[in-house]
TORPA-4810 file (N, C-alpha, C, O; in nm, 3 decimals):
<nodes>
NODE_1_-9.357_2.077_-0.300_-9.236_2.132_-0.363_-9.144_2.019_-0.407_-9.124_1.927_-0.328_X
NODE_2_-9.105_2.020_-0.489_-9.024_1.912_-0.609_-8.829_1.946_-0.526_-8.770_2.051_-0.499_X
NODE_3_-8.793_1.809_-0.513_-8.671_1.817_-0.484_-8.576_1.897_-0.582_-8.575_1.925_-0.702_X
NODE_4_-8.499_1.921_-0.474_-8.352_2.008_-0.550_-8.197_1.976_-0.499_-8.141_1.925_-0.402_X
NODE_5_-8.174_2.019_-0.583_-8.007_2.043_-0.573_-7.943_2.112_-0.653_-7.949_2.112_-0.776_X
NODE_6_-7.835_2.215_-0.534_-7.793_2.282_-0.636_-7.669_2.235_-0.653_-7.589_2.191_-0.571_X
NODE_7_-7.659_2.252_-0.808_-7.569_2.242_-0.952_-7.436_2.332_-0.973_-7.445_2.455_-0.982_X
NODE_8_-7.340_2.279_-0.980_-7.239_2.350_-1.043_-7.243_2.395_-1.161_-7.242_2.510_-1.205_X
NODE_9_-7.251_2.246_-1.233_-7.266_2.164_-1.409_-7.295_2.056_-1.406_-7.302_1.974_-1.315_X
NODE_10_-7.320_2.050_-1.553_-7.366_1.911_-1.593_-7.310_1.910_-1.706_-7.358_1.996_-1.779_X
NODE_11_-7.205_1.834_-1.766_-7.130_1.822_-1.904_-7.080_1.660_-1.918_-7.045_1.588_-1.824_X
NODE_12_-7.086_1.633_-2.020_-7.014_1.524_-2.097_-6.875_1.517_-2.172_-6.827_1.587_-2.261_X
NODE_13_-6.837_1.428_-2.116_-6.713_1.420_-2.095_-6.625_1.334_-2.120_-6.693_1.232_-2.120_X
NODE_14_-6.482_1.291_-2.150_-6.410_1.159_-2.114_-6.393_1.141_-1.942_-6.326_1.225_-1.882_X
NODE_15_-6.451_1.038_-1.876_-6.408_1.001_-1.731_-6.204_1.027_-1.740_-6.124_0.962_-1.808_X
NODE_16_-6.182_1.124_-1.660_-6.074_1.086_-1.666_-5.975_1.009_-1.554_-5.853_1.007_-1.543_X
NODE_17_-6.098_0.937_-1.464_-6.024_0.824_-1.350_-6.068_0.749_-1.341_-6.154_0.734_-1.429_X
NODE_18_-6.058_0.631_-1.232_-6.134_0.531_-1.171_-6.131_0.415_-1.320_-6.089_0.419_-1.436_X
NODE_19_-6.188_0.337_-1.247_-6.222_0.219_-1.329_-6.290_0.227_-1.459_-6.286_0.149_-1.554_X
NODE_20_-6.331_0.299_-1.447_-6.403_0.330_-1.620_-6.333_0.517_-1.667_-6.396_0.618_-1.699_X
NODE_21_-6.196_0.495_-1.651_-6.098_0.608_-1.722_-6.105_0.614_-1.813_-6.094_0.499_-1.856_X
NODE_22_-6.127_0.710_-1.925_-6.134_0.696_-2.084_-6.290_0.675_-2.152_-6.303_0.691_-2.273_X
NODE_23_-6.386_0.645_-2.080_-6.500_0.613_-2.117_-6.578_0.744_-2.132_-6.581_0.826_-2.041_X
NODE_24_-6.659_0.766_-2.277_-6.751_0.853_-2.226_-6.869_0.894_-2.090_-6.916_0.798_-2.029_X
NODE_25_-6.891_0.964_-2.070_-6.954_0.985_-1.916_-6.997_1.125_-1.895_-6.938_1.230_-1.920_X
NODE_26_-7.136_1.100_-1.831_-7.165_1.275_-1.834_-7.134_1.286_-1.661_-7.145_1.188_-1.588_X
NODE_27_-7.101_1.397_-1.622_-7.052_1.476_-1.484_-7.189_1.543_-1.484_-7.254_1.604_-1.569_X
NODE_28_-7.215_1.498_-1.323_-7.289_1.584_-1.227_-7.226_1.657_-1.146_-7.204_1.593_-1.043_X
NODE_29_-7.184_1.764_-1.141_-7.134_1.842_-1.044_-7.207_1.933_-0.922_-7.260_2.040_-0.951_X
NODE_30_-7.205_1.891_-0.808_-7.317_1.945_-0.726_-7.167_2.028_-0.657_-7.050_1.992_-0.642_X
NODE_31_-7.254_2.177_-0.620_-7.195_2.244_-0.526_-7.205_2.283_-0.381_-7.316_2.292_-0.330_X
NODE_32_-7.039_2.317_-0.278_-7.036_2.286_-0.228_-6.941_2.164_-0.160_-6.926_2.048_-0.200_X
NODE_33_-6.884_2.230_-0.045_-6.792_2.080_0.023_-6.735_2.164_0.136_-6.694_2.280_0.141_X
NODE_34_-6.750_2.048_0.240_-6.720_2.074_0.392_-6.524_2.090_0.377_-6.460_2.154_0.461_X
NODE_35_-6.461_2.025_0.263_-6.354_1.978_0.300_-6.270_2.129_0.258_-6.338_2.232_0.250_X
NODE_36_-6.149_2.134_0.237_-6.056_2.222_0.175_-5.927_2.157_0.137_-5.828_2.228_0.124_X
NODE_37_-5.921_2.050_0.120_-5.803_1.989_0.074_-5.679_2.053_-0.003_-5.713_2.131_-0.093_X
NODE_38_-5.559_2.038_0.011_-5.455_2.204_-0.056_-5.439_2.146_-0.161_-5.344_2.217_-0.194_X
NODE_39_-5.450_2.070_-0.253_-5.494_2.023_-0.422_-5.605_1.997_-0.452_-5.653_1.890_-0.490_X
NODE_40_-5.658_2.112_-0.432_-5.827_2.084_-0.465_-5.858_2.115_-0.587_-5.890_2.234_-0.585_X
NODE_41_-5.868_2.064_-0.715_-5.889_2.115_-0.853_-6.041_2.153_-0.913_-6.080_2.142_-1.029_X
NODE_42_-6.107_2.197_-0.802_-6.280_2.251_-0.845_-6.308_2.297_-0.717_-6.399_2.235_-0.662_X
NODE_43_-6.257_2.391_-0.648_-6.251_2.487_-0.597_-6.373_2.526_-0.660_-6.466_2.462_-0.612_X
NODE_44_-6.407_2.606_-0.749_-6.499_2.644_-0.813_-6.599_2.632_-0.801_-6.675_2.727_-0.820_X
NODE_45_-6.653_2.485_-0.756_-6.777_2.415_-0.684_-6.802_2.434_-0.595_-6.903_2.374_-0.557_X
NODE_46_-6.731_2.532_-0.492_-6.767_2.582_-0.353_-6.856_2.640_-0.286_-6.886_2.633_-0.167_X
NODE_47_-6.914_2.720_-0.403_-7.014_2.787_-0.417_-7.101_2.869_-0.510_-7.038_2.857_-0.616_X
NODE_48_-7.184_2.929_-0.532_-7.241_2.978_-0.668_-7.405_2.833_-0.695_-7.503_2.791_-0.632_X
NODE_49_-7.320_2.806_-0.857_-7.450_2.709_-0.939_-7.564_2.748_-0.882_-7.589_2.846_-0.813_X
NODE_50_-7.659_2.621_-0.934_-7.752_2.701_-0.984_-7.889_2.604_-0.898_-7.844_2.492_-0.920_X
NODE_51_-7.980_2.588_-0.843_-8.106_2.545_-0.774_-8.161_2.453_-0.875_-8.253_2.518_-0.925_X
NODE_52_-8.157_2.348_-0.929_-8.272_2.265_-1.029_-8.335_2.157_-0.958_-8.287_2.090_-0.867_X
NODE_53_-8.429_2.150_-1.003_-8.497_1.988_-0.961_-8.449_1.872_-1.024_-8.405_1.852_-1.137_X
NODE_54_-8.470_1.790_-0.918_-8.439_1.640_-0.969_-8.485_1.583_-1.131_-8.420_1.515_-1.211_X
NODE_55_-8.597_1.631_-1.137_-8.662_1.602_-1.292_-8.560_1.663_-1.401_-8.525_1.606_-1.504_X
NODE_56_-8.516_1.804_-1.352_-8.485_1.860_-1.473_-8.279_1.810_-1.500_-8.208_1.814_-1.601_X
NODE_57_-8.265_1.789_-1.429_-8.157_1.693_-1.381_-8.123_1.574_-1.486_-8.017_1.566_-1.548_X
NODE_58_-8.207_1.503_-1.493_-8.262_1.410_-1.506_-8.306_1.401_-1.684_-8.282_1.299_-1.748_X
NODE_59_-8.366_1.513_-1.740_-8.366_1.565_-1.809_-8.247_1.566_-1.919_-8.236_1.501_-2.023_X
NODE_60_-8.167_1.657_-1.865_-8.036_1.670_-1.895_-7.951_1.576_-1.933_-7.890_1.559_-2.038_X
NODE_61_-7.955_1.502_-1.811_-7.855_1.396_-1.869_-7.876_1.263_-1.947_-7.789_1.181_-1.976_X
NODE_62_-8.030_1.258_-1.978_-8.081_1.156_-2.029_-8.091_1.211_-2.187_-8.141_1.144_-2.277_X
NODE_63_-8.041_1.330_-2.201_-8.040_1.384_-2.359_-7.924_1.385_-2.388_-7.907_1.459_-2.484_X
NODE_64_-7.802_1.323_-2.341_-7.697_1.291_-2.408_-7.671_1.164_-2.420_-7.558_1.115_-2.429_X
NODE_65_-7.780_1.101_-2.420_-7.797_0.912_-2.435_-7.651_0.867_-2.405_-7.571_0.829_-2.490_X
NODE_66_-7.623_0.879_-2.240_-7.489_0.819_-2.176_-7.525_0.664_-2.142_-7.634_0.608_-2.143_X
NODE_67_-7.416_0.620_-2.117_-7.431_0.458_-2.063_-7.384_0.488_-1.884_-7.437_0.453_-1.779_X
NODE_68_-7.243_0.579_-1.920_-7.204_0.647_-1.728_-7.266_0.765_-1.721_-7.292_0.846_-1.810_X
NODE_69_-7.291_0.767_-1.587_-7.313_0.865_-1.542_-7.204_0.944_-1.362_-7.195_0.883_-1.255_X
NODE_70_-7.159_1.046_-1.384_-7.057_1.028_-1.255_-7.102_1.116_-1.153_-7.092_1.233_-1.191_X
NODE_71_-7.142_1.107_-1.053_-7.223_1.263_-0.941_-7.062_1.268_-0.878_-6.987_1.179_-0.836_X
NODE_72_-7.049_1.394_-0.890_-6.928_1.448_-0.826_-6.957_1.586_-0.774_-7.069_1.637_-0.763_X
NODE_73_-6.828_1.645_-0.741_-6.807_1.785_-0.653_-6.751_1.838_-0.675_-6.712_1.812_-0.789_X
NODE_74_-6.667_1.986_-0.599_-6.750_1.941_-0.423_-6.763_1.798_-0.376_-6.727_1.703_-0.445_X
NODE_75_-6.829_1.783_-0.224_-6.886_1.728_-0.192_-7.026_1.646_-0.215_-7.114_1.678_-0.136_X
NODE_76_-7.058_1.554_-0.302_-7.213_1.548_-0.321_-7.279_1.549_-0.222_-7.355_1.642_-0.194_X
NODE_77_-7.260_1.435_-0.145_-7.323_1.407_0.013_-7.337_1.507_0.094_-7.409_1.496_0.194_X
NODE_78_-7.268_1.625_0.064_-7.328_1.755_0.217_-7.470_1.767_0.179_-7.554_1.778_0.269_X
NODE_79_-7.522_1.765_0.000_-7.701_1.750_0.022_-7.725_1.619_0.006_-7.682_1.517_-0.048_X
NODE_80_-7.854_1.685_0.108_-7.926_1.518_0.128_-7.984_1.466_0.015_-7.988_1.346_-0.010_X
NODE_81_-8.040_1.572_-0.068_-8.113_1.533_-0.202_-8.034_1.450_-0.333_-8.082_1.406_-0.438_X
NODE_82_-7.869_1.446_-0.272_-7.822_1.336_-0.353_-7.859_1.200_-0.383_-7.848_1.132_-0.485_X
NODE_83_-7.920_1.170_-0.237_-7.917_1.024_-0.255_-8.049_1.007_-0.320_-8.049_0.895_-0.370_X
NODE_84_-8.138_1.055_-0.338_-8.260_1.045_-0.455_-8.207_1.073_-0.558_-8.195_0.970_-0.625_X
NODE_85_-8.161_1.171_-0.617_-8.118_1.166_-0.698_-8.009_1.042_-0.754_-8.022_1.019_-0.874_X
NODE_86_-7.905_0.960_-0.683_-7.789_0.861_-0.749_-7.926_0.747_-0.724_-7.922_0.684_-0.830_X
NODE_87_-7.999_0.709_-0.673_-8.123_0.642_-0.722_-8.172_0.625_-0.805_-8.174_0.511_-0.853_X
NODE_88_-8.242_0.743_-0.870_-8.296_0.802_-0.935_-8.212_0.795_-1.106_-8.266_0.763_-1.213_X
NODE_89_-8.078_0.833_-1.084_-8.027_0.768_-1.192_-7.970_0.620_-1.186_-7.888_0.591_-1.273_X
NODE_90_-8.010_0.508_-1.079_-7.976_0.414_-1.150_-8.155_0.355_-1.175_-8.175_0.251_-1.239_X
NODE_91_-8.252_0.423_-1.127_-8.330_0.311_-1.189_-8.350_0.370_-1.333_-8.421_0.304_-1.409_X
NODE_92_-8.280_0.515_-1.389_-8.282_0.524_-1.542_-8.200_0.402_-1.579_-8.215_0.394_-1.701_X
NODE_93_-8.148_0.336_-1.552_-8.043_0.255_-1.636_-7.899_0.265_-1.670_-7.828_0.186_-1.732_X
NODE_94_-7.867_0.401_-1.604_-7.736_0.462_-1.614_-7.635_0.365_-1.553_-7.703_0.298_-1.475_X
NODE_95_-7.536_0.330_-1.548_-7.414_0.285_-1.444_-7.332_0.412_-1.423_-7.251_0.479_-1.487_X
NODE_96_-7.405_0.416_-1.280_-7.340_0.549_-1.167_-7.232_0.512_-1.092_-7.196_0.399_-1.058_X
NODE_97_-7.173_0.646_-1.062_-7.051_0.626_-0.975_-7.086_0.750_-0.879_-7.151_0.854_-0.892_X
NODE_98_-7.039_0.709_-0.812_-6.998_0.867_-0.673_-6.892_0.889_-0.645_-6.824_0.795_-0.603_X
NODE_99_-6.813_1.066_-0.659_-6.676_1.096_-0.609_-6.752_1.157_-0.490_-6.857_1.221_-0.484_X
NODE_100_-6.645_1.106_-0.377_-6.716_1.129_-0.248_-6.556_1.114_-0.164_-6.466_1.030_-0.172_X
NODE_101_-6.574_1.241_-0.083_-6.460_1.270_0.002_-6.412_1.167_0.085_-6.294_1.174_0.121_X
NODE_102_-6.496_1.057_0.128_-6.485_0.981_0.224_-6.508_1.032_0.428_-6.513_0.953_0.523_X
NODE_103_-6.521_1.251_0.433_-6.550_1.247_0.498_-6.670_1.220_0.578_-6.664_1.220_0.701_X
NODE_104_-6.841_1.185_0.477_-6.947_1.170_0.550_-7.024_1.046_0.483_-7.004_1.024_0.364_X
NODE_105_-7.121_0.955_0.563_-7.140_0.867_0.573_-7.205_0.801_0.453_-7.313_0.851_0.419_X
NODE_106_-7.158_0.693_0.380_-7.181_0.627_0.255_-7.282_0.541_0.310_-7.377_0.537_0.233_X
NODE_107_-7.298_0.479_0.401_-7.473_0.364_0.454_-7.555_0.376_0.381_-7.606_0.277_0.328_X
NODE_108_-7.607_0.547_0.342_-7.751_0.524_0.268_-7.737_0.524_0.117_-7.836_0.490_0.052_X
NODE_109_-7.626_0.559_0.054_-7.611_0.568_-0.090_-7.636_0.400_-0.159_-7.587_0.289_-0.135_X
NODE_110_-7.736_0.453_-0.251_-7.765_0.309_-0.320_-7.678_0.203_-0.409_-7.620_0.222_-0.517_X
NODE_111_-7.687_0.073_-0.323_-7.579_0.013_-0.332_-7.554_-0.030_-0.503_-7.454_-0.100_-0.517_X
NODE_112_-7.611_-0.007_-0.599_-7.605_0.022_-0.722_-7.476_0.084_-0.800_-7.402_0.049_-0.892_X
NODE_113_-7.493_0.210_-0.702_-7.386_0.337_-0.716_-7.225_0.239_-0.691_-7.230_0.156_-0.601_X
NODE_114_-7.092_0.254_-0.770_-6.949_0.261_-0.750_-6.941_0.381_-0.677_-6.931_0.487_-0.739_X
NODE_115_-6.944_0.378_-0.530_-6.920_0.489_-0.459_-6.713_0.485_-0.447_-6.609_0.423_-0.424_X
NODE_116_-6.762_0.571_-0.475_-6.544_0.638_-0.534_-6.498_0.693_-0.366_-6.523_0.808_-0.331_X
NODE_117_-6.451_0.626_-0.303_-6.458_0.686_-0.182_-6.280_0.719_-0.159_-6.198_0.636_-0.198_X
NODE_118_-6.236_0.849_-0.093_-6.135_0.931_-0.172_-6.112_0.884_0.048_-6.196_0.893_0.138_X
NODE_119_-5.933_0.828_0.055_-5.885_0.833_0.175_-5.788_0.959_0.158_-5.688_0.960_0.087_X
NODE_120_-5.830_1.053_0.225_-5.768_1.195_0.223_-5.562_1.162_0.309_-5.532_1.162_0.428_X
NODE_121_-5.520_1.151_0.252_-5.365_1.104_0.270_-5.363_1.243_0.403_-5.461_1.314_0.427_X
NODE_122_-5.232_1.252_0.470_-5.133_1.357_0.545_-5.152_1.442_0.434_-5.229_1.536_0.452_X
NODE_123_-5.109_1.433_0.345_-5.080_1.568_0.250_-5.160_1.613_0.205_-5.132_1.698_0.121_X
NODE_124_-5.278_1.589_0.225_-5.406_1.638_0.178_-5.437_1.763_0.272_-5.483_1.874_0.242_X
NODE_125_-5.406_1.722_0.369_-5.451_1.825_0.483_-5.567_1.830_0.569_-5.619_1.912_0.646_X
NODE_126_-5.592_1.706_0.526_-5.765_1.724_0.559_-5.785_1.594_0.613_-5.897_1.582_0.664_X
NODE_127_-5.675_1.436_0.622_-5.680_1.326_0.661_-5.742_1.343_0.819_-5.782_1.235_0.861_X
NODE_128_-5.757_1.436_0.899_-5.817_1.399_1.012_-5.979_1.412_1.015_-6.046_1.385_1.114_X
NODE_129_-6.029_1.457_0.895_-6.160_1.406_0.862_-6.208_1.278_0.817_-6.324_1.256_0.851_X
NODE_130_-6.161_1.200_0.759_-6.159_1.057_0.694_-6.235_0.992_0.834_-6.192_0.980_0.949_X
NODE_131_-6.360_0.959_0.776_-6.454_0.895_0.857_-6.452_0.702_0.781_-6.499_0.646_0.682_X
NODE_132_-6.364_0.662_0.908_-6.311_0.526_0.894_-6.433_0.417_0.900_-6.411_0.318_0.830_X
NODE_133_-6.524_0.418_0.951_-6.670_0.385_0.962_-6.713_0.353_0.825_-6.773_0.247_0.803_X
NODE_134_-6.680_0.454_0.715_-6.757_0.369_0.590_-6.680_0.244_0.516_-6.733_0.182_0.425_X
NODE_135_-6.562_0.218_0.559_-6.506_0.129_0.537_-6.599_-0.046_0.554_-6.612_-0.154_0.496_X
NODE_136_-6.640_0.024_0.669_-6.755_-0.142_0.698_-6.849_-0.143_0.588_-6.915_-0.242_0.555_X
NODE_137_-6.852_-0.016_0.525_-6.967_-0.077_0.426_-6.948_-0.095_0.278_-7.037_-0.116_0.195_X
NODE_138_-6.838_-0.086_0.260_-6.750_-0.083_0.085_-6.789_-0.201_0.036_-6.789_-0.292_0.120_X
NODE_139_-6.827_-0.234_-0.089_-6.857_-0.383_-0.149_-6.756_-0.391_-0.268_-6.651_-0.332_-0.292_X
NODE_140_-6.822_-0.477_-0.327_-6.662_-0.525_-0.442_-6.741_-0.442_-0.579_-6.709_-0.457_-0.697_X
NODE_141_-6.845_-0.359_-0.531_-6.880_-0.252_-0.651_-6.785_-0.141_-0.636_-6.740_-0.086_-0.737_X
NODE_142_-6.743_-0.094_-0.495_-6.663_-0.005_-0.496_-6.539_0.025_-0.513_-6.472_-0.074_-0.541_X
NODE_143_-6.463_0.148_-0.504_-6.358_0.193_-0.508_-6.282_0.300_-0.430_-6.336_0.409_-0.411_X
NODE_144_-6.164_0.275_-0.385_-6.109_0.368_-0.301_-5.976_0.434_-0.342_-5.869_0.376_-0.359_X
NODE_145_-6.006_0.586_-0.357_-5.871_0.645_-0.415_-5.777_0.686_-0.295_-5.826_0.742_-0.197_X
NODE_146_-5.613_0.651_-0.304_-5.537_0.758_-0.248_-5.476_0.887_-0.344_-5.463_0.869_-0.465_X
NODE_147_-5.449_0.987_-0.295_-5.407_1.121_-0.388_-5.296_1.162_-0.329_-5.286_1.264_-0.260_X
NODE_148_-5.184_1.062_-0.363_-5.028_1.065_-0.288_-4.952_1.255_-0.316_-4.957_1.340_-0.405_X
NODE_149_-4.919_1.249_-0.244_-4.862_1.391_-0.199_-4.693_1.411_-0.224_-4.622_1.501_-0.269_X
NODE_150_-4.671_1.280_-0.172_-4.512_1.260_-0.136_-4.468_1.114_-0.090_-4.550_1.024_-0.070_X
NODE_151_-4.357_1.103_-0.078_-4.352_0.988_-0.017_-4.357_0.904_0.143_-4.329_0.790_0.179_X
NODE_152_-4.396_1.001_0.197_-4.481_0.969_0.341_-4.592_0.949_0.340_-4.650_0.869_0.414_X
NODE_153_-4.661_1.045_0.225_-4.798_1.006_0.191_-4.823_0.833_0.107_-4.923_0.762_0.103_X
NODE_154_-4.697_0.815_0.055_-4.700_0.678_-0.020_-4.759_0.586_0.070_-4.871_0.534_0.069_X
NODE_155_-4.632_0.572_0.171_-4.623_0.511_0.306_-4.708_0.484_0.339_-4.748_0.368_0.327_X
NODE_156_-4.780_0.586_0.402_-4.910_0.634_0.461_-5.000_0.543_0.359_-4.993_0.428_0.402_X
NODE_157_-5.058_0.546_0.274_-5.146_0.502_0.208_-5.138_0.316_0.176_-5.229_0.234_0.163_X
NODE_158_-4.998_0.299_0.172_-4.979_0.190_0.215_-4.996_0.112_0.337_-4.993_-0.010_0.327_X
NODE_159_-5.012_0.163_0.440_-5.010_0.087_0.551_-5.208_0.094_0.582_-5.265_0.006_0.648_X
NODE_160_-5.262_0.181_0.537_-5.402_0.150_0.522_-5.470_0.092_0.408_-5.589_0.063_0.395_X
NODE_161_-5.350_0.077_0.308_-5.431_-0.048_0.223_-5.401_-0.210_0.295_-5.484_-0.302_0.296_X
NODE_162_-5.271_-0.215_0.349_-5.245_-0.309_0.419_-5.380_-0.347_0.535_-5.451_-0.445_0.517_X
NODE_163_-5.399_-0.250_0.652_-5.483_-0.261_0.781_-5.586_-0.275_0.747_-5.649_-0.328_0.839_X
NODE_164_-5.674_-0.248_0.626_-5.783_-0.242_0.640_-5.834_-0.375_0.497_-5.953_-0.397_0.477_X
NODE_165_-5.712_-0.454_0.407_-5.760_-0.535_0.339_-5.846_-0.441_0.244_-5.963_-0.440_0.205_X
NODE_166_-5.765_-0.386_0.230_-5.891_-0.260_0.109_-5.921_-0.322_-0.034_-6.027_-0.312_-0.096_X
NODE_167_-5.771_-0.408_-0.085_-5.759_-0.488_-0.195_-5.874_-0.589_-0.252_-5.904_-0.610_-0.370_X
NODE_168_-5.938_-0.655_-0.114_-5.991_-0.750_-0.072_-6.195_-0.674_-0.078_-6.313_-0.710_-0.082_X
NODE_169_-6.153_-0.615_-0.076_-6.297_-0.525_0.020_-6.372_-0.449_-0.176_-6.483_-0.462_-0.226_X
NODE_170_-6.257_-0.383_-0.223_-6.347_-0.314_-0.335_-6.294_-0.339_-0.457_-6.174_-0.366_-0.450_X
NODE_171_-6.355_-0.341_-0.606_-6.315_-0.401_-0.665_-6.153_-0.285_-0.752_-6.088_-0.340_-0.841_X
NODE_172_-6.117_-0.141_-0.709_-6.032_-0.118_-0.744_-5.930_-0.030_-0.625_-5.991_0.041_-0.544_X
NODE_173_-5.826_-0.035_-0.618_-5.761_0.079_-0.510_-5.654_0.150_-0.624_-5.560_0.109_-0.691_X
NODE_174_-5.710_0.255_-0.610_-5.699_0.382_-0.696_-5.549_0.445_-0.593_-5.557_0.444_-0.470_X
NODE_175_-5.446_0.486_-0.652_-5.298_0.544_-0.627_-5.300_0.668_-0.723_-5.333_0.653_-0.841_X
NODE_176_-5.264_0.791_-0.674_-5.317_0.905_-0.812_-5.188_0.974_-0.757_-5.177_0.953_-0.637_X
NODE_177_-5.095_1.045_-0.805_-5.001_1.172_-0.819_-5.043_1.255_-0.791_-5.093_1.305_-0.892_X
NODE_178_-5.068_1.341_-0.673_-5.071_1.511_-0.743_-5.063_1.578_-0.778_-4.975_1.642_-0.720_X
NODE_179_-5.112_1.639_-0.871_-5.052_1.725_-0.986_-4.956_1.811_-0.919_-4.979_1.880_-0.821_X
NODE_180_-4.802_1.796_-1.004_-4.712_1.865_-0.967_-4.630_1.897_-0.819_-4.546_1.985_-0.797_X
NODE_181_-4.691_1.780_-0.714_-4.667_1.758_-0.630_-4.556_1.616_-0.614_-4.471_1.613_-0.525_X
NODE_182_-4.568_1.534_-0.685_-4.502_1.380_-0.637_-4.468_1.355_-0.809_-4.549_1.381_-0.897_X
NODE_183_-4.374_1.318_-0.825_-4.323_1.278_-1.007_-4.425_1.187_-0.976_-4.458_1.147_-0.864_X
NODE_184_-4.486_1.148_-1.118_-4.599_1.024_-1.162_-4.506_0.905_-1.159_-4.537_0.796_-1.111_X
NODE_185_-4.369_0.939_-1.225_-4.263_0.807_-1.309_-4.236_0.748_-1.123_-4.257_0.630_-1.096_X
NODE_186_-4.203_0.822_-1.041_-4.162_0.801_-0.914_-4.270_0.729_-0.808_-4.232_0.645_-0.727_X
NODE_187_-4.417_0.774_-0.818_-4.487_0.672_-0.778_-4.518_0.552_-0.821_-4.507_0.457_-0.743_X
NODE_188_-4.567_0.530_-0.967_-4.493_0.428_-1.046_-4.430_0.314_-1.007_-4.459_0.195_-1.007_X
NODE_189_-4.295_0.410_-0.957_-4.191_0.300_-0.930_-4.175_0.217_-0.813_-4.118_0.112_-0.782_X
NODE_190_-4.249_0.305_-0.761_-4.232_0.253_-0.604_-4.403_0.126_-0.608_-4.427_0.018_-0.554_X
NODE_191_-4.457_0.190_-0.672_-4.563_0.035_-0.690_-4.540_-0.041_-0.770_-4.633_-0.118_-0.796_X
NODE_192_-4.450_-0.052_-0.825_-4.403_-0.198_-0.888_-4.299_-0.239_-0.799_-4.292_-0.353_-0.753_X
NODE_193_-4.192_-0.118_-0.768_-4.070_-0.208_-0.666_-4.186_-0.256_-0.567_-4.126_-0.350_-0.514_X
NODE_194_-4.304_-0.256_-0.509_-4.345_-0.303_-0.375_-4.436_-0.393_-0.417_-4.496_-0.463_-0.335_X
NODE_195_-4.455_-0.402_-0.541_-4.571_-0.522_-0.572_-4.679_-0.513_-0.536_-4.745_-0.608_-0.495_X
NODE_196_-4.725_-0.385_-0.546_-4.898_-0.396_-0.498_-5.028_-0.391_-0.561_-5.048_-0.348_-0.675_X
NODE_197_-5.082_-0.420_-0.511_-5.228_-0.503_-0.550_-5.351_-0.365_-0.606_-5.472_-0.381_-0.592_X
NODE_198_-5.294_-0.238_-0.667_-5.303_-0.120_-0.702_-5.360_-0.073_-0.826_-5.338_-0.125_-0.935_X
NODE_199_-5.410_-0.006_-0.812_-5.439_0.065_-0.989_-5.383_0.188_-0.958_-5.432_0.258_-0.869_X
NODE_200_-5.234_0.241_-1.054_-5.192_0.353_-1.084_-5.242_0.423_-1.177_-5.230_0.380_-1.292_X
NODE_201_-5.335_0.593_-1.149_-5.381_0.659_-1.251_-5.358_0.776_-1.247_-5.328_0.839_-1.145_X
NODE_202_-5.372_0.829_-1.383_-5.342_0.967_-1.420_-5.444_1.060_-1.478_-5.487_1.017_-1.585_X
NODE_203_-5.485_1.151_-1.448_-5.612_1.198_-1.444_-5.554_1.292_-1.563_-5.487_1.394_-1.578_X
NODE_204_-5.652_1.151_-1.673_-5.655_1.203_-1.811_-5.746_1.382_-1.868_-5.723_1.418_-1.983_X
NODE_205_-5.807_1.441_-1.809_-5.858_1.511_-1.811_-5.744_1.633_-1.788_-5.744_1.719_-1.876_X
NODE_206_-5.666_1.646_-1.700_-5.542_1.727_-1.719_-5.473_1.692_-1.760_-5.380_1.772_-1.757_X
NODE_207_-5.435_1.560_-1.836_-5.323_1.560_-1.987_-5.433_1.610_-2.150_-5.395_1.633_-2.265_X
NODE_208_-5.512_1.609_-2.116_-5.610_1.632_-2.224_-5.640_1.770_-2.256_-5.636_1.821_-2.368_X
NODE_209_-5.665_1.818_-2.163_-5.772_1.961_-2.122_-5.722_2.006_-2.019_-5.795_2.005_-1.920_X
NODE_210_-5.615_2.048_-2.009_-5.532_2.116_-1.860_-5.637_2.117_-1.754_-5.644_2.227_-1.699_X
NODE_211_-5.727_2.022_-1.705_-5.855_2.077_-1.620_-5.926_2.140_-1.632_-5.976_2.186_-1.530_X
NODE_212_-5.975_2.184_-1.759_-6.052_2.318_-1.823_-6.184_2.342_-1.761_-6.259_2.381_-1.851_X
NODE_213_-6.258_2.335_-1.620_-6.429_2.344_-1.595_-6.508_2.264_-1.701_-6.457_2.297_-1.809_X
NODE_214_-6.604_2.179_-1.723_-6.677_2.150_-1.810_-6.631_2.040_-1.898_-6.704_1.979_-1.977_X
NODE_215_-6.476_2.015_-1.875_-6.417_1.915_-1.961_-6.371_1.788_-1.906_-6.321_1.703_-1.980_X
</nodes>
């Protein structure tokens, strides 16, 4: 029996975060996720999609002749059949990324992959899952987002970019607004008044496409 995973979608897209923001890029969306975070914007991925094999996968996204490719969620990592699969697309030639909660263990994901590893802030609701352990294994391929809430959450996210040398460790540290939660102009400000070693982003995909599924 031929590996699987089930699928939310698969669409092409503008990336609208991380280090390659603005770039064309096709989305893997696998469904499914342990987490519930209270700004969760693909809810939607929770459950449903659809059973395909790795081949046909594969398939798919190799017919929109991409250069990125992004496996996202949900959760990817709750199936195991991810990690053949983010393999699998880098020995196509793709440059992969992984959005990955940061709650379960990054060790076996191929070190190829920009694993996007997301530190779930206080305001997330969900920071007492953040499995601190994959931190030992982050390289300067990777990246680590915070998804500031407020300004405790700022705080907060500051003092674990501080403790853990995160600056040092991957090649971007991702600072994001929540939609309609924290002014953008106001986090902003507070990372330039503090001088930090940061990438501030705005998840072009909801100034573009209000978050539209598929976009």
């Amino acid at each position: 029996m031929q590996d699987t995973l089930r699928i939310t979608e698969v669409f092409y897209s503008l990336q609208g975060e991380t280090r390659t923001a603005g770039l064309p890029t096709v989305f893997v969306r696998l469904t499914g996720c342990p987490l519930r975070c209270q700004y969760c914007d693909s809810a939607y991925a929770f459950s449903g999609g659809t059973v395909r094999t790795l081949d046909d996968i594969l398939e798919q996204v190799a017919g929109y002749r991409p250069r990125y490719v992004c496996v996202t969620g949900g959760e990817p990592l709750a199936q195991p059949n991810a990690l053949p699969l983010l393999k699998r697309l880098c020995d196509a030639g793709f440059e992969v990324s992984l959005e990955t909660s940061g709650a379960l263990d990054i060790s076996k994901v191929d070190t190829r992959v920009s694993r996007v590893v997301d530190l779930k802030t206080p305001g997330s609701q969900e920071a007492h899952r953040n499995l601190y352990a994959n931190i030992d294994h982050l390289t300067a391929n990777d990246q680590v987002k915070f998804v500031i809430c407020s300004r405790e959450d700022y705080d907060w996210a500051v003092s674990k970019l501080i403790q853990y040398n995160l600056d040092q460790r991957v090649s971007e540290v991702l600072f994001s607004p929540s939609h309609h939660q924290v002014s953008a102009t106001d986090l902003a400000d507070w990372i330039i008044a503090d001088n930090l070693p940061v990438r501030f982003q705005l998840q072009l995909h909801k100034l573009l496409w209000n978050d539209e599924p598929g976009r």
